[in-house]
C-alpha positions as CSV (number, residue, x, y, z in Angstrom):
1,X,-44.5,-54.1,-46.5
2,X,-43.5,-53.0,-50.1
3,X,-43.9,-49.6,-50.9
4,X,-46.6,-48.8,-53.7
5,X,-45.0,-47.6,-56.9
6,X,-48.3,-45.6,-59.0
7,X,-47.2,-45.1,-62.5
8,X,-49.7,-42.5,-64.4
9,X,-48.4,-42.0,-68.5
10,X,-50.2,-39.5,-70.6
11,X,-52.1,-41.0,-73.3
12,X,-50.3,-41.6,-76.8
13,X,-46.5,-42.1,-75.1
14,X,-44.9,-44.4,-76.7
15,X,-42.8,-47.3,-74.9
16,X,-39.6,-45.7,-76.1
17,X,-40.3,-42.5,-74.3
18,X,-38.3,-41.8,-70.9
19,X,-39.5,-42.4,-67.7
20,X,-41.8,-39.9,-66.2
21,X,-39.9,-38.0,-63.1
22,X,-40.9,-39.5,-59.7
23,X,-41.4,-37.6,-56.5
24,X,-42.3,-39.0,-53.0
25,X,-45.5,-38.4,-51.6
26,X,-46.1,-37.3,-47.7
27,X,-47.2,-40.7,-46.9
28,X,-43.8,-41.9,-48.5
29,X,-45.3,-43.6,-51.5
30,X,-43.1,-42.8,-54.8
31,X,-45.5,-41.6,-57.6
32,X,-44.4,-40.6,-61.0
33,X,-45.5,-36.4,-62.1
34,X,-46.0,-34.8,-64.9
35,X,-44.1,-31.3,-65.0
36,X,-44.3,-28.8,-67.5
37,X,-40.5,-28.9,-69.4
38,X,-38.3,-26.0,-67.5
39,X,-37.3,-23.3,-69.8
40,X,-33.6,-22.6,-69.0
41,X,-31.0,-24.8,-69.8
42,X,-28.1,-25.0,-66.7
43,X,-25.6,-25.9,-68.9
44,X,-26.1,-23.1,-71.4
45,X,-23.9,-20.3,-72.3
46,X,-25.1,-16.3,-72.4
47,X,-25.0,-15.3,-75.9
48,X,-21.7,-13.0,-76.2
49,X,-23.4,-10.4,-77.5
50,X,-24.8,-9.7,-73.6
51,X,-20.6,-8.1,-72.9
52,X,-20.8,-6.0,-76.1
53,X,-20.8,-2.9,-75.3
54,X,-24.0,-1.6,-77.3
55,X,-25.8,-4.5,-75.4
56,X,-25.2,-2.7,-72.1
57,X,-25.6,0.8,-73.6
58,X,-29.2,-0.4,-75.1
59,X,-30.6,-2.3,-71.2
60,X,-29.4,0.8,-69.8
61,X,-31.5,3.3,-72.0
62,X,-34.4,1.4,-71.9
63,X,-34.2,0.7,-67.9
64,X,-34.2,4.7,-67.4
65,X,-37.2,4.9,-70.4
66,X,-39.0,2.6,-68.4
67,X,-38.4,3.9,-65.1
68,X,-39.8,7.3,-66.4
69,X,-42.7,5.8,-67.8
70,X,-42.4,7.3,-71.2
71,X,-42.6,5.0,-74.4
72,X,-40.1,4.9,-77.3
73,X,-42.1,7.6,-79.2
74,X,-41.8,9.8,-76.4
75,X,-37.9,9.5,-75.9
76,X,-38.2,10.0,-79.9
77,X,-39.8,13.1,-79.6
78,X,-37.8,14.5,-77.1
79,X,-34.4,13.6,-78.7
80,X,-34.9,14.2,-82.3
81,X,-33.7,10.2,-82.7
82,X,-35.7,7.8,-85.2
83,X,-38.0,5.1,-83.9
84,X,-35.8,2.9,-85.5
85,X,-32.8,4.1,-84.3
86,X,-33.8,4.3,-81.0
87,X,-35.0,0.4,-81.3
88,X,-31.6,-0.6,-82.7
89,X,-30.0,1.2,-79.6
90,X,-32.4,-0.5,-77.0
91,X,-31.7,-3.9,-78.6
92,X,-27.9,-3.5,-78.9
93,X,-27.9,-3.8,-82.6
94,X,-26.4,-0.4,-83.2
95,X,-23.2,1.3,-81.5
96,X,-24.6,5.1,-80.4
97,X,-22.1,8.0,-81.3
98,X,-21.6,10.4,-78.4
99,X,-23.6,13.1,-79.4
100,X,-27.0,10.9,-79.3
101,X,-25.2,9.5,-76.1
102,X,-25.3,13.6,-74.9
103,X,-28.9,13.5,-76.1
104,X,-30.4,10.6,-74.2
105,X,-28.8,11.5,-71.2
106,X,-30.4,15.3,-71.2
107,X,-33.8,13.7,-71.8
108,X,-33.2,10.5,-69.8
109,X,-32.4,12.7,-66.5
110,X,-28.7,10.9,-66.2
111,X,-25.5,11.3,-67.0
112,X,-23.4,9.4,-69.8
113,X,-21.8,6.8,-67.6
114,X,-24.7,5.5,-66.4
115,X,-25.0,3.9,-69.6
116,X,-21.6,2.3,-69.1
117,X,-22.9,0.9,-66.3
118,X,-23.8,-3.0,-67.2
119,X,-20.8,-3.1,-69.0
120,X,-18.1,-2.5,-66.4
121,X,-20.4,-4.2,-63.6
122,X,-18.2,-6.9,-61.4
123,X,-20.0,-10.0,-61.2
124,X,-18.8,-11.0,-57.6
125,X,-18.3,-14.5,-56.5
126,X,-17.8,-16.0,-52.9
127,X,-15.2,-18.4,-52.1
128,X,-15.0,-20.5,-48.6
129,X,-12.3,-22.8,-47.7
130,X,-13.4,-26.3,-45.8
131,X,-14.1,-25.2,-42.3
132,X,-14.2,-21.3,-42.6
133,X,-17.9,-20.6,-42.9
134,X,-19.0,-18.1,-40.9
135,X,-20.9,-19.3,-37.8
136,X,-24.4,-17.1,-37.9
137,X,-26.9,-17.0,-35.3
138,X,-30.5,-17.7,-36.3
139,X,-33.7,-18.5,-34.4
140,X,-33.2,-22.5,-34.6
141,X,-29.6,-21.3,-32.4
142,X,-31.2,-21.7,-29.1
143,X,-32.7,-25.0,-29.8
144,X,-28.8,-26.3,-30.1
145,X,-28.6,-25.8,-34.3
146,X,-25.6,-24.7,-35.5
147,X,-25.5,-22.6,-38.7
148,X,-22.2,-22.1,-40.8
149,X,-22.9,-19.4,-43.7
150,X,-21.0,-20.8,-46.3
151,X,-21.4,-17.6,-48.6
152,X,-23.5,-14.8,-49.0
153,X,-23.6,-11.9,-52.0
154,X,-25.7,-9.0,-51.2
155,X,-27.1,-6.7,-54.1
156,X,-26.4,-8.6,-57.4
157,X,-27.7,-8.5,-61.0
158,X,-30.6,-11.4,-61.0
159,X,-32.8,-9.4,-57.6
160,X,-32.1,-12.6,-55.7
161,X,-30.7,-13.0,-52.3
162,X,-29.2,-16.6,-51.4
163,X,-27.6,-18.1,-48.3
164,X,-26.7,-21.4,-47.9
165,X,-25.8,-22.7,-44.3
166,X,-24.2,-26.0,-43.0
167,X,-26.8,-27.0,-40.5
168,X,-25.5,-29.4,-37.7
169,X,-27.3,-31.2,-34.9
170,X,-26.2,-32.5,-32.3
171,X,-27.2,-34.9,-28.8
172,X,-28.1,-31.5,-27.2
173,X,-30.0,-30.1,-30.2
174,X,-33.8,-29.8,-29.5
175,X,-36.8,-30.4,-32.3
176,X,-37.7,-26.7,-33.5
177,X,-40.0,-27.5,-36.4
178,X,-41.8,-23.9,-36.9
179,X,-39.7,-22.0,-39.0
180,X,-41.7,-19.5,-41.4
181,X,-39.9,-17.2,-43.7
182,X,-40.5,-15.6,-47.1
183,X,-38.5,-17.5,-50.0
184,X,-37.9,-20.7,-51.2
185,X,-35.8,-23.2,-49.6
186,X,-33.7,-26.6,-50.2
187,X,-32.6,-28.7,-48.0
188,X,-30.3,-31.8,-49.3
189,X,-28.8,-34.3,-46.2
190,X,-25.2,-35.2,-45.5
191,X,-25.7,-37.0,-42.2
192,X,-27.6,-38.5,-40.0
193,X,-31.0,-39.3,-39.7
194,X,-34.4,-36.8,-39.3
195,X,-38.3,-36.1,-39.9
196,X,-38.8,-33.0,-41.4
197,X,-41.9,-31.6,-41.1
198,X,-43.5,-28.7,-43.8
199,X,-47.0,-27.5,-43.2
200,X,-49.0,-30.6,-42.3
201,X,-46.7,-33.2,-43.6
202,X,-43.8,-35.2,-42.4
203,X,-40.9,-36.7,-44.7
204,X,-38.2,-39.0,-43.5
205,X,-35.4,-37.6,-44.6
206,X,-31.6,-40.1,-45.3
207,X,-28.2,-38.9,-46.7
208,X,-28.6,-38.1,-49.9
209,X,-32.6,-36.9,-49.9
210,X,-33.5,-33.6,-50.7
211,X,-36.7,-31.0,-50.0
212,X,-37.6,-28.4,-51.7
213,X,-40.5,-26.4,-50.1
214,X,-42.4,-22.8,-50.1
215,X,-41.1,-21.9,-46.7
216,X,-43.7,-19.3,-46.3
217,X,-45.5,-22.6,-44.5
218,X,-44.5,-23.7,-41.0
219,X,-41.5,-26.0,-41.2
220,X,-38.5,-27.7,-39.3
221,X,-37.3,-31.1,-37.9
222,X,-40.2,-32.6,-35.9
223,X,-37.6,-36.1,-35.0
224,X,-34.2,-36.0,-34.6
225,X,-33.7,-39.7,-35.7
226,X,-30.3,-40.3,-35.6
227,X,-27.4,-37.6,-34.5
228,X,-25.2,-35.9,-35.0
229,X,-27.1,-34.7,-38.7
230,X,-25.7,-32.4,-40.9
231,X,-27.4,-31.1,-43.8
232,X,-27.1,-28.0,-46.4
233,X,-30.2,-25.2,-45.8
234,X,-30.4,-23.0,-49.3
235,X,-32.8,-20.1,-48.9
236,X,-33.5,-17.7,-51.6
237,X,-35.7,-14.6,-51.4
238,X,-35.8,-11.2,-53.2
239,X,-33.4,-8.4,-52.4
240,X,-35.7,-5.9,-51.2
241,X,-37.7,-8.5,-48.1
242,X,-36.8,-10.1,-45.1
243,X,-36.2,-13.5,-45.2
């Protein structure tokens, strides 16, 4: 039997307009969504301004403001520094000399590098040949699931932890479909053939299908259809809990 296609357009679209993005429902009918338009643009390129200096000098002073609790009046007050000079610095627009530097730092509690600090941060990167991941163990491990960390990047600049993994199955793999972690996770298959269950619902799951999911729920494969599978496990959480 065909599968059902549902098509839902919002009223006054015009037959020019592109095609709604389509998802696949639980009971593996593909419906068209609506989604509210996403924000950030991944091919995008940060404004240079965020490596000038006074850009790093300005997040720093108003992270430690802010961390104190005190507003810009208050840093005003007790650094003899103009509103308005104190919003240029905060926003980058201005280049501090080193005696308001001296001044900020006595009433900010730190000392003058620490404004530096943004500026001369490494942003690190991870790079793993074909083959070297590093084999981790996890709680799917004794069911027979193999997990190859491709990459992993502790404290960073964006409060996110991620680690992907190279999941593999084999004939003496078992089903172990109650997984519950905090984060977000996506998976995207290479080989093979499984059901992958989340909560209460099941998807089939090919080469080349992908799931993204709250994993906060219950999830896992519930039927190993065809082995060996292979397929990429992305969870993200925030630094400071456990995944």
């Amino acid at each position: 039997m065909a599968k059902k296609t549902t098509d839902t357009k919002p009223s006054g679209v015009s037959a020019q307009a592109k095609p709604l993005p389509k998802s696949v429902s639980a009971d593996g009918r593909t419906v068209r969504t609506i989604r509210a338009p996403l924000t950030q643009n991944p091919h995008a390129v940060r404004d240079t301004r965020e490596k000038v200096l006074e850009v790093a000098i300005g997040h720093e002073v108003r992270a430690f403001r802010k961390k104190l609790g005190i507003t810009v009046a208050d840093l005003a007050a007790a650094t003899d520094i103009s509103l308005g000079m104190l919003s240029k610095i905060e926003n980058g627009i201005t280049s501090p000399s080193l005696t308001t530097l001296q001044a900020l730092s006595r009433a900010l509690g730190v000392p003058v590098t620490a404004f530096f600090r943004r500026f001369e941060e490494e942003r690190a990167a991870v790079f793993v040949r074909a083959g070297e991941g590093v084999d981790v163990e996890r709680r799917g491990t004794r069911a027979g699931h193999q997990y190859n960390l491709l990459g992993h990047i502790g404290a960073n600049t964006s409060g996110v932890v991620v680690e992907p993994y190279l999941i593999t199955l084999t004939e003496d793999s078992d089903v172990f479909p109650t997984f519950q972690h905090a984060g977000m996770e996506f998976l995207y298959m290479l080989e093979g053939e499984v059901v992958y269950r989340h909560g209460s619902n099941l998807y089939p799951m090919k080469p080349g299908d992908s799931l993204f999911f709250d994993a906060d729920a219950p999830h896992g494969p519930e039927e190993l259809t065809q082995l060996p599978m292979r397929y990429l496990s992305i969870i993200c959480y925030p630094q400071n809990s456990t995944p």
